[in-house]
N, C-alpha and C positions, 0 to 999 in steps of 0.2 A: 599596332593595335592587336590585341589578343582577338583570336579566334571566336571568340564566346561574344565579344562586341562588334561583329562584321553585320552588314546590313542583311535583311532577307535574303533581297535578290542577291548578293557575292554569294550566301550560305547554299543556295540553289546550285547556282552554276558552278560551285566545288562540288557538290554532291555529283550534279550530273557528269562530272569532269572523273568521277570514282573515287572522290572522300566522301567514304560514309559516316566518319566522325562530322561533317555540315548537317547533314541530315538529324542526327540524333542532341545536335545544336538546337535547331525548327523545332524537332520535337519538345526539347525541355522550356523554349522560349513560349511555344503555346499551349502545350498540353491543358494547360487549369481552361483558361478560357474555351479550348476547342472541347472538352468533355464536359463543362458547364452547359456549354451551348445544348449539346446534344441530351444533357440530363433534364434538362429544363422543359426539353419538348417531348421526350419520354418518361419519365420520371422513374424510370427502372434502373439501379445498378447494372443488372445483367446485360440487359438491351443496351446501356452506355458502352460500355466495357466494347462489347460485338462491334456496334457499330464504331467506337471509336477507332477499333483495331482493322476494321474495314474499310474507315475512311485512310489510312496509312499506308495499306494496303494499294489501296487507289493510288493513295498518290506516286507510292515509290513505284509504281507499275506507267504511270505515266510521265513522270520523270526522267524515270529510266527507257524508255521507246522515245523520248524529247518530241512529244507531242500535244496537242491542246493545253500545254502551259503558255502563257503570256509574260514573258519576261516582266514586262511594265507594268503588269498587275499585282495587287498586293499580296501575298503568298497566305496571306491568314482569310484574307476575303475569298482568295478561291479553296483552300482547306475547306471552308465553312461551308461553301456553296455544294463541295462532294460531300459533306457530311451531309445536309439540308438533304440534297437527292436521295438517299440512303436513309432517313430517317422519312420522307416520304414515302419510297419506294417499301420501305416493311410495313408502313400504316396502310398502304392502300392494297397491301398481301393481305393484311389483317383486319380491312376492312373498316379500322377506326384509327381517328386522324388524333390524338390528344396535342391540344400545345396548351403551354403556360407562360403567362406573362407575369411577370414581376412589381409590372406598375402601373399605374391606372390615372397616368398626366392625359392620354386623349382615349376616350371613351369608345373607341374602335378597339383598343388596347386592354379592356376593362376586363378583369379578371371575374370568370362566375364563382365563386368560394363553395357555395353551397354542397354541400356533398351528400344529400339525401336529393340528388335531384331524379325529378321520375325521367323514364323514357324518353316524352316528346322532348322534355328540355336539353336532355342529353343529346337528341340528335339533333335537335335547331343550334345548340352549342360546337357539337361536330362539325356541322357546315358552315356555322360563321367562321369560325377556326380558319376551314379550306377556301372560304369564297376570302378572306383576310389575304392569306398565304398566295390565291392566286394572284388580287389586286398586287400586292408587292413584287411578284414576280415579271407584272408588266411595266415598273417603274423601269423609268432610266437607271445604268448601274450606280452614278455615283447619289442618286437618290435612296436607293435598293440600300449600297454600300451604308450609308447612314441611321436608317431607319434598323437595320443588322447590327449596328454596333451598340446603336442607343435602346432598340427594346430587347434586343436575344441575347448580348453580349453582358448591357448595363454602363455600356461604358460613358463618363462624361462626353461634353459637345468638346471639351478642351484635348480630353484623348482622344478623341478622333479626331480632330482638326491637328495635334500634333501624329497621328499615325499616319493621315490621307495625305501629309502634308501643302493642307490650305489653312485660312485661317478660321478662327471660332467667327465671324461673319460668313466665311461662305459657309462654313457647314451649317449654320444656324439658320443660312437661304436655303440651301438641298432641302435641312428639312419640312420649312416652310412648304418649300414647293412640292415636296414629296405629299405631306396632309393634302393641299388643296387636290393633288393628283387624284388622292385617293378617293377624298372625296367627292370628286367631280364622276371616280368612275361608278363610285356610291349610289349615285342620285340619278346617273344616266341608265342605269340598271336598277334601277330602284330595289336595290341588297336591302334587306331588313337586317339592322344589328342591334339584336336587343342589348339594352343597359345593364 
């Protein structure tokens, strides 16, 4: 098997092993999706670029110390997740949170288009954004993991049921139960998400 078709985790643990040619493997196998992700919730060239080069950053720093990585976890889901933090951690330097969604299947999801929006709307937009962002962060991971590939990624239920390796029924239940999650913590908190 050629080097360029080895699994994640093999391309890891040669990396961590001192092939750095694994590592720049990872890189080309995600690069588009990990800097979409990150462009999507900033929508800056510049700020992509930084951050993507800082989530890399991250990683080969923690790779190489062979620490808080999870073998058994999926190498694109935890990238994603040090980028998320890094893409969080300069919004909340900067005191505004932008995220953008792509699609508007559930209406948590809905995208505000308007762009003459005044202030208040801007900042009620703001906080839905982060009160959003927090609910997902308290789902379960393989709920989380789902709900990640299907609105920040874009990715079918069929590619993610072939990456998570289950089938398009369980993922299609994750995200079943992911929505009711959300919404259950929606209405416990009575979150106002306007449409």
């Amino acid at each position: 098997m050629a080097k360029s078709q080895l699994p994640d985790a093999v391309l890891v643990d040669k990396y961590i092993s001192g092939d750095e040619n694994s590592l720049a493997i990872l890189v080309n196998r995600h690069q588009s999706k990990i800097y979409g992700y990150i462009y999507s919730k900033v929508l800056d060239r510049d700020i992509t670029e930084d951050i993507f080069q800082e989530t890399f950053f991250k990683v080969i720093q923690t790779l190489k110390s062979r620490k808080y990585y999870n073998e058994e976890g999926k190498f694109l889901s935890w990238v994603l997740r040090i980028a998320s933090n890094l893409i969080i951690d300069k919004f909340r330097s900067d005191k505004k949170m932008p995220m953008n969604r792509d699609t508007d299947e559930l209406s948590v999801f809905a995208r505000i288009t308007d762009d003459s929006l005044n202030a208040e709307r801007k900042l009620i937009k703001n906080q839905v954004e982060v009160d959003i962002k927090t609910i997902i962060e308290k789902l379960p991971h393989d709920q989380k993991e789902v709900i990640m590939m299907r609105y920040y990624l874009d990715m079918s239920f069929k590619e993610i049921a072939d990456y998570t390796g289950v089938s398009v029924n369980t993922t299609l239940g994750r995200m079943r139960y992911a929505i009711t999650n959300m919404r259950k913590v929606i209405e416990k908190n009575k979150i106002y998400l306007p449409s």
